[in-house]
SEMARNU-353810 format. One record per residue: residue number from 0; y, x, z of N, C-alpha, C in turn. Coordinates in pm, 1 decimal. Example, Ala and Ser with C-alpha at 12.3 -4.5 7.8 and 13.67 -1.06 7.14 Angstrom:
SEMARNU-353810
+------+----------+----------+----------+----------+----------+----------+----------+----------+----------+
! resi !      n_v !      n_u !      n_w !     ca_v !     ca_u !     ca_w !      c_v !      c_u !      c_w !
+------+----------+----------+----------+----------+----------+----------+----------+----------+----------+
!    0 !   -569.0 !   1319.0 !    780.0 !   -450.0 !   1230.0 !    780.0 !   -330.0 !   1320.0 !    780.0 !
!    1 !   -225.0 !   1285.0 !    708.0 !   -106.0 !   1367.0 !    714.0 !      3.0 !   1290.0 !    787.0 !
+------+----------+----------+----------+----------+----------+----------+----------+----------+----------+
This chain:
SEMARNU-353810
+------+----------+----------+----------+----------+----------+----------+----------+----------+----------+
! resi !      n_v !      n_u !      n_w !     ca_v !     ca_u !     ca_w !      c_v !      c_u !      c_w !
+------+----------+----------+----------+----------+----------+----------+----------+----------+----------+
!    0 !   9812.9 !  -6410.3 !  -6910.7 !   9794.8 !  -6522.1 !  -7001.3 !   9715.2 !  -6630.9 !  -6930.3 !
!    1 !   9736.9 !  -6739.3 !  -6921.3 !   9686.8 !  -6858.0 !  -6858.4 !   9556.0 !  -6914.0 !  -6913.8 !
!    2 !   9496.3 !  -6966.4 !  -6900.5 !   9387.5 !  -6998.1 !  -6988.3 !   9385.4 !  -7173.5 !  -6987.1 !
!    3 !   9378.5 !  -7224.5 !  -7092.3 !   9376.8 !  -7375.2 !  -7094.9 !   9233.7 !  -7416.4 !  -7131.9 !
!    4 !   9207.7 !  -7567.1 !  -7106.1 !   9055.2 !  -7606.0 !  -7150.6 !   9097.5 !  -7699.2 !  -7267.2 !
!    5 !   9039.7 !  -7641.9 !  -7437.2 !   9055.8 !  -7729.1 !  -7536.2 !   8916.9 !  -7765.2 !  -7584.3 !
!    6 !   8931.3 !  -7903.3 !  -7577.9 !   8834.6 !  -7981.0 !  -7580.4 !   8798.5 !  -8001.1 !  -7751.5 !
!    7 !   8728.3 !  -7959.2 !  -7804.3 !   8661.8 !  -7974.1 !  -7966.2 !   8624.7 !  -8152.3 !  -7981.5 !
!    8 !   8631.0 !  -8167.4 !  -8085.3 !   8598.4 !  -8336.0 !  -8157.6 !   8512.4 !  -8374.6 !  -8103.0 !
!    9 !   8362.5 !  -8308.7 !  -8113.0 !   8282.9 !  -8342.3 !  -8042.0 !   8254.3 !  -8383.3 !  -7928.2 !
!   10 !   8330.4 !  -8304.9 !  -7795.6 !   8332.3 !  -8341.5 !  -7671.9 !   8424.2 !  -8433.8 !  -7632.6 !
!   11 !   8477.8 !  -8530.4 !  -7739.7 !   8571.2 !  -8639.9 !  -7707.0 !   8477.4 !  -8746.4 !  -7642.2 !
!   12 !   8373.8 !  -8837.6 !  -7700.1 !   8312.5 !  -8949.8 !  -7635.8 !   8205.1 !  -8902.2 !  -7505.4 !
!   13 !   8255.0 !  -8797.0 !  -7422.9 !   8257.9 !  -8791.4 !  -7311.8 !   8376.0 !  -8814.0 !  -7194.8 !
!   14 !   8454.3 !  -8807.0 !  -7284.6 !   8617.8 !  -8870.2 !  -7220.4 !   8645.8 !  -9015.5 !  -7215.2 !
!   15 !   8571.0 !  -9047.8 !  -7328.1 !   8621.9 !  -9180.7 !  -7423.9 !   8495.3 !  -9224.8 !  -7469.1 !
!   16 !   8468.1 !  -9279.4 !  -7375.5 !   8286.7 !  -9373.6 !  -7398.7 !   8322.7 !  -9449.2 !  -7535.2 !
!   17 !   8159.4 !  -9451.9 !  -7618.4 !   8158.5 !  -9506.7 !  -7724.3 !   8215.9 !  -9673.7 !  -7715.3 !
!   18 !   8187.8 !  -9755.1 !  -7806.1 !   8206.8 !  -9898.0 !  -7792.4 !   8094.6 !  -9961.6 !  -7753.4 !
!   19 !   7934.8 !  -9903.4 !  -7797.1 !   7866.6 !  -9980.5 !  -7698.6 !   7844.8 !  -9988.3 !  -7548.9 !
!   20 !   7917.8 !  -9867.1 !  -7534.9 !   7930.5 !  -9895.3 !  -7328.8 !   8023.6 !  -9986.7 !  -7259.9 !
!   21 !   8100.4 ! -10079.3 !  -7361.3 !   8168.9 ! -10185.6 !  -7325.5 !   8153.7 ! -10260.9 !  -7345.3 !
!   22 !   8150.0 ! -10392.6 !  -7221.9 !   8147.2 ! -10539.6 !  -7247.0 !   8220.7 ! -10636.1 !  -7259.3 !
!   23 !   8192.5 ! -10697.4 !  -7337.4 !   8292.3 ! -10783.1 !  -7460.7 !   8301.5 ! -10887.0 !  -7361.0 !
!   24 !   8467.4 ! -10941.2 !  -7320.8 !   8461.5 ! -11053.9 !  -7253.8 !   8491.8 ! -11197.2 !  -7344.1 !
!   25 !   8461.4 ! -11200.5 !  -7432.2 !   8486.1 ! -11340.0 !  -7544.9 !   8409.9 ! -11236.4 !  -7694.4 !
!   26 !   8280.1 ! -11301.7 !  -7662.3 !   8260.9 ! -11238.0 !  -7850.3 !   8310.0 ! -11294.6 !  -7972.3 !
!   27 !   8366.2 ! -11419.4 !  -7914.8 !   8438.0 ! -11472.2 !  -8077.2 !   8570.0 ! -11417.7 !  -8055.9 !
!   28 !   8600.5 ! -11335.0 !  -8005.3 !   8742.9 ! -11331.2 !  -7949.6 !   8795.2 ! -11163.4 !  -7954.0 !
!   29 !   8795.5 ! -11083.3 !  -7996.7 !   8811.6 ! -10909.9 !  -7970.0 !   8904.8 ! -10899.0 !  -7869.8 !
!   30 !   9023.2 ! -10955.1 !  -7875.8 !   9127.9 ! -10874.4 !  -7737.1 !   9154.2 ! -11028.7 !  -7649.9 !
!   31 !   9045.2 ! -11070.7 !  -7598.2 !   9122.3 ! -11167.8 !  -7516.7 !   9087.7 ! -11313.2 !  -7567.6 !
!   32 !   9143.0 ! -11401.2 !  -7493.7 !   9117.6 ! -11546.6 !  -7502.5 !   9190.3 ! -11629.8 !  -7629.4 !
!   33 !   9111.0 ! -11677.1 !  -7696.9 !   9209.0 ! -11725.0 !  -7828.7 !   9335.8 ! -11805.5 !  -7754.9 !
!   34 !   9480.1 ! -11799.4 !  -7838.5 !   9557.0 ! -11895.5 !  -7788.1 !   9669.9 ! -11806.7 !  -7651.0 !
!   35 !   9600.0 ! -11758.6 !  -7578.3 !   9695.9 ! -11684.7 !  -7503.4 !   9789.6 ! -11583.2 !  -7589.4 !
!   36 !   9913.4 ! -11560.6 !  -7519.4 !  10026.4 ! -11534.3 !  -7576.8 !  10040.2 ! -11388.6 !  -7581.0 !
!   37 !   9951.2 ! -11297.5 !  -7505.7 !   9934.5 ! -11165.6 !  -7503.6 !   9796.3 ! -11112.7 !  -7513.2 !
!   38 !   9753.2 ! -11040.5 !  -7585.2 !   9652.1 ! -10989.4 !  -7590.2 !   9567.8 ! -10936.2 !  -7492.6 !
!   39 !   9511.4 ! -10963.5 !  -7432.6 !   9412.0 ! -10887.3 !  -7299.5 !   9355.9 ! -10736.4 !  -7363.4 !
!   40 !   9381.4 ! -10658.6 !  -7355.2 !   9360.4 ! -10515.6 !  -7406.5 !   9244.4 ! -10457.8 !  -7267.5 !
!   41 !   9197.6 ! -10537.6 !  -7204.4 !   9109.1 ! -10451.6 !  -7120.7 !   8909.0 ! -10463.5 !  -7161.5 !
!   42 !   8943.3 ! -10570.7 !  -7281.6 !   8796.8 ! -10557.4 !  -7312.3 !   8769.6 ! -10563.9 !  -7452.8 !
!   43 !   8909.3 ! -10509.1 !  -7471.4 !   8873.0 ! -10526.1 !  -7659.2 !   8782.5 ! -10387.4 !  -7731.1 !
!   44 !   8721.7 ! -10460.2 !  -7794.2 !   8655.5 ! -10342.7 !  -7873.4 !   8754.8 ! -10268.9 !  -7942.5 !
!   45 !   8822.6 ! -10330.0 !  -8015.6 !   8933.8 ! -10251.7 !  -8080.2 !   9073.3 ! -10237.9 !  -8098.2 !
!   46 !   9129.8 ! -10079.4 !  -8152.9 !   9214.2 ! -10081.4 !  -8076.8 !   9365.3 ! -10188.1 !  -8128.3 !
!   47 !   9458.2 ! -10221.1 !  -7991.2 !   9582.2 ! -10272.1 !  -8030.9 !   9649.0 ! -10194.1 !  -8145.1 !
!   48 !   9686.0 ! -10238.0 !  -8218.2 !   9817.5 ! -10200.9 !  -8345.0 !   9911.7 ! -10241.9 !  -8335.8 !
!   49 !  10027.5 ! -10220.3 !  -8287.0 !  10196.5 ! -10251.2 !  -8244.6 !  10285.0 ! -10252.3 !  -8359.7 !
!   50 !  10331.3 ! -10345.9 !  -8408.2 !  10424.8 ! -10397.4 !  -8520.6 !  10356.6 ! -10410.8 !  -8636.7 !
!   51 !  10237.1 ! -10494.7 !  -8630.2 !  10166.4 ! -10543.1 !  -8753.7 !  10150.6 ! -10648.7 !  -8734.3 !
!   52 !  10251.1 ! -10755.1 !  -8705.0 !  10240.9 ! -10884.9 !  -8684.0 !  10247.6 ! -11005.3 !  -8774.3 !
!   53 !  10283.2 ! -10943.0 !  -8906.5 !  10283.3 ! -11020.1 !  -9000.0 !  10149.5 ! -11036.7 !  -9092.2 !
!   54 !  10072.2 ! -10907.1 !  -9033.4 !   9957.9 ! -10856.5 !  -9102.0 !   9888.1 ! -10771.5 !  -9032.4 !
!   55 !   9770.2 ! -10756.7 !  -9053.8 !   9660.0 ! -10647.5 !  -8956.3 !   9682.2 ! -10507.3 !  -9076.7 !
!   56 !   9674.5 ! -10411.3 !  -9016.8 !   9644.7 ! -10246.0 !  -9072.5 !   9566.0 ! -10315.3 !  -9181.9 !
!   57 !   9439.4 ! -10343.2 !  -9158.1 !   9356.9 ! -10414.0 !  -9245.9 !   9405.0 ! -10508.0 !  -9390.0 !
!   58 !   9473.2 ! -10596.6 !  -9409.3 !   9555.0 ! -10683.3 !  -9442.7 !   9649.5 ! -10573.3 !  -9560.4 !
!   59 !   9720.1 ! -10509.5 !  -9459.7 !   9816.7 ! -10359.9 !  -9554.0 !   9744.2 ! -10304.7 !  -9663.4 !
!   60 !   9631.3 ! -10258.5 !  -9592.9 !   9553.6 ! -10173.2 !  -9646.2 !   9511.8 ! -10287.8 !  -9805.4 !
!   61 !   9451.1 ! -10389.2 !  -9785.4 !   9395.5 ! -10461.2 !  -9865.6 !   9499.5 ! -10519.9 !  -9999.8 !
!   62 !   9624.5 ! -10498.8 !  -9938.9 !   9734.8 ! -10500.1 ! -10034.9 !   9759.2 ! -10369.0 ! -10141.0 !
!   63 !   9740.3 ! -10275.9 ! -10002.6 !   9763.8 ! -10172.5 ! -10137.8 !   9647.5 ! -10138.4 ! -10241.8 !
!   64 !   9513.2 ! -10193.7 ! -10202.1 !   9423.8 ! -10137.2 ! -10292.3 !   9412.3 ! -10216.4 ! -10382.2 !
!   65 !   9474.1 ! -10406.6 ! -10341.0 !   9498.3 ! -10471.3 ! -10495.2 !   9574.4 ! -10414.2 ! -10589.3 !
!   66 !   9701.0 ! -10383.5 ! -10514.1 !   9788.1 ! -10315.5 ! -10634.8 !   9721.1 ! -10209.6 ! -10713.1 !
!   67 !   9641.2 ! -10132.3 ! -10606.4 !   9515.5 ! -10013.0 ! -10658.9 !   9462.7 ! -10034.6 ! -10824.0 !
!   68 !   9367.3 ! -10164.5 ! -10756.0 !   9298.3 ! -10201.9 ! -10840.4 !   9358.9 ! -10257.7 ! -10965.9 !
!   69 !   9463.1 ! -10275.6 ! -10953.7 !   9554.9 ! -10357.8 ! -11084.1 !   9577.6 ! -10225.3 ! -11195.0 !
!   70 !   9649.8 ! -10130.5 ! -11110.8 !   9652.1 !  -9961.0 ! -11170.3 !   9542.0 !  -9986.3 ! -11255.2 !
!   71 !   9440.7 !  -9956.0 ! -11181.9 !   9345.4 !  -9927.6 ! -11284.7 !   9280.3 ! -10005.7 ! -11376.3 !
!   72 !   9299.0 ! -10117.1 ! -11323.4 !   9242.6 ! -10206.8 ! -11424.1 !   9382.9 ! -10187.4 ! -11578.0 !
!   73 !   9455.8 ! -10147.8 ! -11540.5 !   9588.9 ! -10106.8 ! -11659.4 !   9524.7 !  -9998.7 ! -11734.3 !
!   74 !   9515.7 !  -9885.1 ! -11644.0 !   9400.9 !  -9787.9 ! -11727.2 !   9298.6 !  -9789.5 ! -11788.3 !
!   75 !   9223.3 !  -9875.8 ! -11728.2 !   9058.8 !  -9877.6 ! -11799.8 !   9163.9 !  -9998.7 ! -11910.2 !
!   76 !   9232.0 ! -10081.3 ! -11922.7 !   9197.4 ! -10176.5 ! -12082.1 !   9350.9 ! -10033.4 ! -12135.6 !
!   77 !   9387.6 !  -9995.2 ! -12110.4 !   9489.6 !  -9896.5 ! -12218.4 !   9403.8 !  -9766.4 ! -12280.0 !
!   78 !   9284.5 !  -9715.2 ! -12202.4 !   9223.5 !  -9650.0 ! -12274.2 !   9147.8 !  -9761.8 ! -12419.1 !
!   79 !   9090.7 !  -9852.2 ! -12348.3 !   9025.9 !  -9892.0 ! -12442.0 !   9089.8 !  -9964.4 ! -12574.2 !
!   80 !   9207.2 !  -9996.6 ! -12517.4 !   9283.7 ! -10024.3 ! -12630.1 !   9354.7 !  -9899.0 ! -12739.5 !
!   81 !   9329.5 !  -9784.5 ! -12726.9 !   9331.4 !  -9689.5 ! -12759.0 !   9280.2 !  -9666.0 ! -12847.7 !
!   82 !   9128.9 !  -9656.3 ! -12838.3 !   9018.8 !  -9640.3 ! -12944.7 !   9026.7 !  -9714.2 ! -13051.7 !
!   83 !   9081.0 !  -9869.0 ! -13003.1 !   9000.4 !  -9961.6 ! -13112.2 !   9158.8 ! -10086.4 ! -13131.6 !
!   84 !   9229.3 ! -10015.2 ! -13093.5 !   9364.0 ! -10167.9 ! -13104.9 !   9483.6 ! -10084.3 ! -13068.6 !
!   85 !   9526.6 !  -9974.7 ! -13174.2 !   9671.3 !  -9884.4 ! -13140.8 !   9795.9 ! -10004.7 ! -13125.2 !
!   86 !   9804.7 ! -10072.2 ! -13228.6 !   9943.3 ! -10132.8 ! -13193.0 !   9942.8 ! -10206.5 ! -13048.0 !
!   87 !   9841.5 ! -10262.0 ! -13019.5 !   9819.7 ! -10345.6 ! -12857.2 !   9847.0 ! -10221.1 ! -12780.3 !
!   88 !   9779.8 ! -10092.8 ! -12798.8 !   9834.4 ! -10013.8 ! -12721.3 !   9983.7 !  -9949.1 ! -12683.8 !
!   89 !   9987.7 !  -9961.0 ! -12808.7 !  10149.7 !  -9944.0 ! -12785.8 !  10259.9 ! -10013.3 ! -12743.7 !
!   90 !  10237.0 ! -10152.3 ! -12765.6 !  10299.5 ! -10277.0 ! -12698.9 !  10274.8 ! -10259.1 ! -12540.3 !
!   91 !  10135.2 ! -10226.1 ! -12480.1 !  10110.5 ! -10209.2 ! -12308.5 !  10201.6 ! -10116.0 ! -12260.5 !
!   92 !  10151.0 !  -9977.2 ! -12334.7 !  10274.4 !  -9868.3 ! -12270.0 !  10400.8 !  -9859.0 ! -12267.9 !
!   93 !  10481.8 !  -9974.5 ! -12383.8 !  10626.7 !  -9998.6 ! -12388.5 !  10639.5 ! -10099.0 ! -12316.8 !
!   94 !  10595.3 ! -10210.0 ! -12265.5 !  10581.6 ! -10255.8 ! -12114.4 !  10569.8 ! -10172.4 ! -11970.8 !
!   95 !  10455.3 ! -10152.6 ! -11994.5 !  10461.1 ! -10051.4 ! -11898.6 !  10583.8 !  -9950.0 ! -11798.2 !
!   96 !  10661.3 !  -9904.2 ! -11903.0 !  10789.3 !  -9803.7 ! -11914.9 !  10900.1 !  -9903.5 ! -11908.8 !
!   97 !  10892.0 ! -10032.7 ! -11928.8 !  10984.8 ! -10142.7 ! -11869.1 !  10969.2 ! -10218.1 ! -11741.6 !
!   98 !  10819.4 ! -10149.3 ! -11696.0 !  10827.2 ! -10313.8 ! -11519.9 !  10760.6 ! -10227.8 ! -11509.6 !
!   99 !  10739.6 ! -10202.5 ! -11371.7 !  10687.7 ! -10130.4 ! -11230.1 !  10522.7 ! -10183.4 ! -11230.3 !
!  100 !  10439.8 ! -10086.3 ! -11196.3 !  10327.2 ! -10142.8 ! -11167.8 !  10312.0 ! -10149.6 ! -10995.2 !
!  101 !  10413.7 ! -10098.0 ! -10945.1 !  10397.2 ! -10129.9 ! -10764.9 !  10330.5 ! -10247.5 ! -10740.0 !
!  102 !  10383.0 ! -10379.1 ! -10800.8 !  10340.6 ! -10512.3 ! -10763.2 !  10293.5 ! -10542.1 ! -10844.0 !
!  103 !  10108.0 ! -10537.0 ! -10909.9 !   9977.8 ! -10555.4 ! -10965.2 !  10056.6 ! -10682.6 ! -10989.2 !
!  104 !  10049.0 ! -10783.1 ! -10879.4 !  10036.2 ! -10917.4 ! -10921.6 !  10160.1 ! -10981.0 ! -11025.7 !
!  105 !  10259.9 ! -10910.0 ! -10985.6 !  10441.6 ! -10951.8 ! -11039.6 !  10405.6 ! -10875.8 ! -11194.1 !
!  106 !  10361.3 ! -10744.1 ! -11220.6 !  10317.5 ! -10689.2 ! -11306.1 !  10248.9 ! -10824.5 ! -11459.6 !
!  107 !  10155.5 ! -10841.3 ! -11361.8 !  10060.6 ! -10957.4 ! -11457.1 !  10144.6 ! -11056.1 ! -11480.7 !
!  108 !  10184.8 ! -11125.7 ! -11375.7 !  10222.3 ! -11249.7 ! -11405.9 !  10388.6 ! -11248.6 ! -11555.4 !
!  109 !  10467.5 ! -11095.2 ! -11536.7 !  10567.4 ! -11088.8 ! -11642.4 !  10503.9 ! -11057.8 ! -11766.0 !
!  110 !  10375.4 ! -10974.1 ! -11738.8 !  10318.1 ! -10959.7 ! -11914.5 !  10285.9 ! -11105.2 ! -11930.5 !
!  111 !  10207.8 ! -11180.3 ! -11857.9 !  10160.4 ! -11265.2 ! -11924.6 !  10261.1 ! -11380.8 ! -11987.8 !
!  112 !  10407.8 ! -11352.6 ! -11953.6 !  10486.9 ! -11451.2 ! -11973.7 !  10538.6 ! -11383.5 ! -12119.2 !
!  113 !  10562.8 ! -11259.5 ! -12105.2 !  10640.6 ! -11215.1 ! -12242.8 !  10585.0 ! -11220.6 ! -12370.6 !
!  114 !  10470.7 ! -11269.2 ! -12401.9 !  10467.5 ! -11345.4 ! -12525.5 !  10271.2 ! -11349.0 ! -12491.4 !
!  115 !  10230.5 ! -11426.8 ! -12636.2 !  10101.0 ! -11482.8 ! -12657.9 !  10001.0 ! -11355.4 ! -12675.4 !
!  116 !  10045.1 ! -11261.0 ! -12725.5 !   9983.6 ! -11120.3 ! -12737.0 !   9980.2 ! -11080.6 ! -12590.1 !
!  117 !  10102.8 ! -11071.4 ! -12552.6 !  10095.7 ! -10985.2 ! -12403.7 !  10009.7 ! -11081.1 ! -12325.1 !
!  118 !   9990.7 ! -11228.8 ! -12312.8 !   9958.7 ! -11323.7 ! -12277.4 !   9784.4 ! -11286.1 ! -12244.5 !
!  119 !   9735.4 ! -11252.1 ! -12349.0 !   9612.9 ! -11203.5 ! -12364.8 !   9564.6 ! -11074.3 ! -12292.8 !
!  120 !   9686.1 ! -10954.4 ! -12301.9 !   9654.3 ! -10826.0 ! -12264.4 !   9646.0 ! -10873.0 ! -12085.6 !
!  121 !   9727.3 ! -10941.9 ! -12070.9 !   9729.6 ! -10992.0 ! -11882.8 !   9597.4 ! -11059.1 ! -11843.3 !
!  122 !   9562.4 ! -11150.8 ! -11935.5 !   9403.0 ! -11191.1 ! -11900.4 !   9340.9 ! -11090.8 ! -11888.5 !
!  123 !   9315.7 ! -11017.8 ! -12014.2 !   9257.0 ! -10883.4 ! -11979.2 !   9243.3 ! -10823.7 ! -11892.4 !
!  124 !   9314.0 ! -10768.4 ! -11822.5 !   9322.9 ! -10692.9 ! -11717.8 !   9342.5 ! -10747.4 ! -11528.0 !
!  125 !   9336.0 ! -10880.4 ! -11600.1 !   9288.5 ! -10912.8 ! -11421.3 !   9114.0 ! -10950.9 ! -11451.8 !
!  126 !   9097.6 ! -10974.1 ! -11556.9 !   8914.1 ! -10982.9 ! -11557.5 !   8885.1 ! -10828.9 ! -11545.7 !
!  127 !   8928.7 ! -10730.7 ! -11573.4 !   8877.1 ! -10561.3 ! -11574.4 !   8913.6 ! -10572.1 ! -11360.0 !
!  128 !   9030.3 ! -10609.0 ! -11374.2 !   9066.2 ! -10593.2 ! -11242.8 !   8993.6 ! -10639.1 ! -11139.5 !
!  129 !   8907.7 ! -10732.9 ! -11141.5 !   8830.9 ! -10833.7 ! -11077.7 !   8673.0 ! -10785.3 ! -11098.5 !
!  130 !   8648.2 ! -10752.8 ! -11233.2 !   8492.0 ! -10649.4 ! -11223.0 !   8507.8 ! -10559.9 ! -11111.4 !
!  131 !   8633.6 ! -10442.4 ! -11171.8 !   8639.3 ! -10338.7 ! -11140.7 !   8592.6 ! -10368.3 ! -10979.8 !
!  132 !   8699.5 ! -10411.6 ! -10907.5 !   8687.7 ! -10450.2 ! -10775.7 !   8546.1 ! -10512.0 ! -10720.7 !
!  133 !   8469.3 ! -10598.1 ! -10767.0 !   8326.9 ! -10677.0 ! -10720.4 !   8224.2 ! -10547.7 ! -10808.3 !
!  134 !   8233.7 ! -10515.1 ! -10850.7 !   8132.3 ! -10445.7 ! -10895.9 !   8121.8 ! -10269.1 ! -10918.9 !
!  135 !   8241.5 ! -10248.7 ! -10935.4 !   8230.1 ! -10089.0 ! -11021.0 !   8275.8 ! -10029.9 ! -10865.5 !
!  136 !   8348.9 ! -10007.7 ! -10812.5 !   8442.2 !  -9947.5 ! -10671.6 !   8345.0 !  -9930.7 ! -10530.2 !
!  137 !   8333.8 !  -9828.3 ! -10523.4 !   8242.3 !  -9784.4 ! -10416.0 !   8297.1 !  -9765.7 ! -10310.7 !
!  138 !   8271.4 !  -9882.7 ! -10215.0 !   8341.4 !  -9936.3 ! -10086.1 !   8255.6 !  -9820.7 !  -9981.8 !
!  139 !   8139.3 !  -9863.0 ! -10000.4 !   8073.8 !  -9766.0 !  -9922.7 !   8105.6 !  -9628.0 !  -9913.3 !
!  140 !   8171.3 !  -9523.2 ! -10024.8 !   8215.6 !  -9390.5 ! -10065.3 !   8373.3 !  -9423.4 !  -9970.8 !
!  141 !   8453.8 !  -9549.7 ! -10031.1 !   8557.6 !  -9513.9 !  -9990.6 !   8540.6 !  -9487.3 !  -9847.5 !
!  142 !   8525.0 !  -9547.9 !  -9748.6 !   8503.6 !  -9520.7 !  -9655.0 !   8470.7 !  -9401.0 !  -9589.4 !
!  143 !   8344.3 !  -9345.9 !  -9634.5 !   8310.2 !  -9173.5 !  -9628.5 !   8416.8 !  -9127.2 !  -9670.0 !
!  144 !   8483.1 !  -9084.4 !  -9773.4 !   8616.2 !  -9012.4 !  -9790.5 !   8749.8 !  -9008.7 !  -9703.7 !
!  145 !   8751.5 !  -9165.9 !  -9670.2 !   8872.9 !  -9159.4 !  -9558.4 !   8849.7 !  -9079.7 !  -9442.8 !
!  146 !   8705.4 !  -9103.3 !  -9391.3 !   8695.0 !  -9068.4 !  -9302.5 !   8665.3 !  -8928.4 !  -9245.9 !
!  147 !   8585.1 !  -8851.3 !  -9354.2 !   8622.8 !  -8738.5 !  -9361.0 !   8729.8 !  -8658.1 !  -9395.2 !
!  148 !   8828.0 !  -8713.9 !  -9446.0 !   8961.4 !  -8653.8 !  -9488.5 !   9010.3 !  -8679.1 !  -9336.2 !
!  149 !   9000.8 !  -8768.9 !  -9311.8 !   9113.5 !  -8777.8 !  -9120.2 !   9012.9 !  -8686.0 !  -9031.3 !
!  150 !   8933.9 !  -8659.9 !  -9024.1 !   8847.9 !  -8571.9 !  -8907.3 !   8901.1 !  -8464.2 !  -9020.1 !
!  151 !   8909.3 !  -8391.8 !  -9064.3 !   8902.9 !  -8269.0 !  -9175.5 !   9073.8 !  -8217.4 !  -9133.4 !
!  152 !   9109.5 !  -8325.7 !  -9143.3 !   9273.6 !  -8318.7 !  -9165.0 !   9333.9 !  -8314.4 !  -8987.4 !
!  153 !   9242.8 !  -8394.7 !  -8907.4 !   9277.7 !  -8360.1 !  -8748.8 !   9219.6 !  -8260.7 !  -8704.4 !
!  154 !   9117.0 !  -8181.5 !  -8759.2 !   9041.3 !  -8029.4 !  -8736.3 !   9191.6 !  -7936.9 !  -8767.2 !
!  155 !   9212.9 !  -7941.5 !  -8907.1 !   9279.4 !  -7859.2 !  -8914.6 !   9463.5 !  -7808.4 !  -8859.3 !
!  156 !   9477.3 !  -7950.0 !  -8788.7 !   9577.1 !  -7968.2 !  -8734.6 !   9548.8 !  -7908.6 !  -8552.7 !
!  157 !   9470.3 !  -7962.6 !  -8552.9 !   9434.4 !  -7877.2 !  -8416.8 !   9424.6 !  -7760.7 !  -8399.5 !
!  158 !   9333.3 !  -7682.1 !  -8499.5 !   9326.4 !  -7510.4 !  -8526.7 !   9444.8 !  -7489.7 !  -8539.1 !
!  159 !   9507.3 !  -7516.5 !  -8633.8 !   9669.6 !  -7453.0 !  -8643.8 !   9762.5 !  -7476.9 !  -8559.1 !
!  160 !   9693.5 !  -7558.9 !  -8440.8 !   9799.1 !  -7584.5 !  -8336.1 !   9743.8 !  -7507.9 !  -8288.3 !
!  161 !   9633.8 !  -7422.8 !  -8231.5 !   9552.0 !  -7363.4 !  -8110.2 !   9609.3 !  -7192.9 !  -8147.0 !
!  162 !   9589.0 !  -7195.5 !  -8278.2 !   9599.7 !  -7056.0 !  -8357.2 !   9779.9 !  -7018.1 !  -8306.1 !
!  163 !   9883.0 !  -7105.4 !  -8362.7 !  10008.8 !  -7098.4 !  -8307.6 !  10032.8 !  -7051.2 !  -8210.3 !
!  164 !   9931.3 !  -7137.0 !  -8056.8 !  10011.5 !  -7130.7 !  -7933.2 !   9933.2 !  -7022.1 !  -7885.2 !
!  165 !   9829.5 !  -6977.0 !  -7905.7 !   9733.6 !  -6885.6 !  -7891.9 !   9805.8 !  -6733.6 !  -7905.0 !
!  166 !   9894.8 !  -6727.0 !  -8045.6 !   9949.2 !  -6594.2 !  -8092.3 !  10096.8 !  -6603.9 !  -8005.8 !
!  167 !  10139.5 !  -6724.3 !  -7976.9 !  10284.5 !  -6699.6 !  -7870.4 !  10246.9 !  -6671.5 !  -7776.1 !
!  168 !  10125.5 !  -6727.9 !  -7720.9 !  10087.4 !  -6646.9 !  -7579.9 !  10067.6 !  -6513.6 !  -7541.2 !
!  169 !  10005.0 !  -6467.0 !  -7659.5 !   9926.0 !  -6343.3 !  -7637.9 !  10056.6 !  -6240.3 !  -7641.7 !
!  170 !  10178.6 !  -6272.5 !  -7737.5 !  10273.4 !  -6197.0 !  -7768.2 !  10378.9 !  -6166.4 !  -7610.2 !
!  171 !  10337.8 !  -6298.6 !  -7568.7 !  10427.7 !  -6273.7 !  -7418.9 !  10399.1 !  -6135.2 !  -7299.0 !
+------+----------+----------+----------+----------+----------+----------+----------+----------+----------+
């Protein structure tokens, strides 16, 4: 049986120096000289992303958590319309079951057109939508969660790769 060297998470930024051991050649600038037509990738802090040209990862990301936030801002005023305003509630959820909430914004803008009632429920819920987002949503958490879910989720992808090739070896 051969023996290989597998390197654990930890012993990566000995391979792969942190970002403060690199010097930034344009600090207003991350990959390179504004205006040039290719990115200089030899002093960027961070990394290139290939076919996000219409938008940064960042940008994506910030799309889907509006739509996020629209979700819920649908939830938080349908509960509350629940308690205290059944027929409004029932008018949201028979909307609802007619237009897609994929697109938060396309969402709002058709309630708010389909009449003076719905008109109101759409205000509603981009002011819940707009708290929710500046105030209630823990940016700081989200972050911890992603980030432990991708180290958690590349641990366990690695073990079950090591465990795999480990038991074909041994079987040889």
């Amino acid at each position: 049986m051969e023996s290989s060297a597998i390197l654990t998470p930890s012993q990566l930024p000995y391979l792969f120096p942190s970002k403060s051991n690199r010097k930034k050649a344009y600090p207003s600038w991350p990959c390179g000289k504004p205006g040039t037509s290719r990115p200089t990738r030899l002093h960027c802090q961070k990394m290139y992303v290939p076919g996000f040209g219409e938008a940064s990862p960042e940008a994506k990301g910030a799309q889907n958590l509006h739509n996020f936030f629209t979700y819920i801002a649908v939830r938080i005023v349908a509960a509350q319309l629940q308690s205290y305003n059944t027929e409004a509630y029932k008018e949201l959820m028979e909307f609802m079951d007619r237009h897609s909430l994929n697109d938060g914004d396309k969402f709002c803008a058709i309630l708010m057109r389909e009449s003076s009632r719905h008109k109101g429920l759409a205000l509603r819920i981009l002011e819940v939508r707009s708290a929710y987002c500046k105030n209630d949503f823990e940016w700081d958490n989200l972050k911890r969660v992603a980030v432990k879910m991708v180290d958690d989720s590349n641990t366990s992808i690695m073990r079950d790769y090591v465990l795999e090739t480990s038991q074909a070896e041994s079987e040889k």
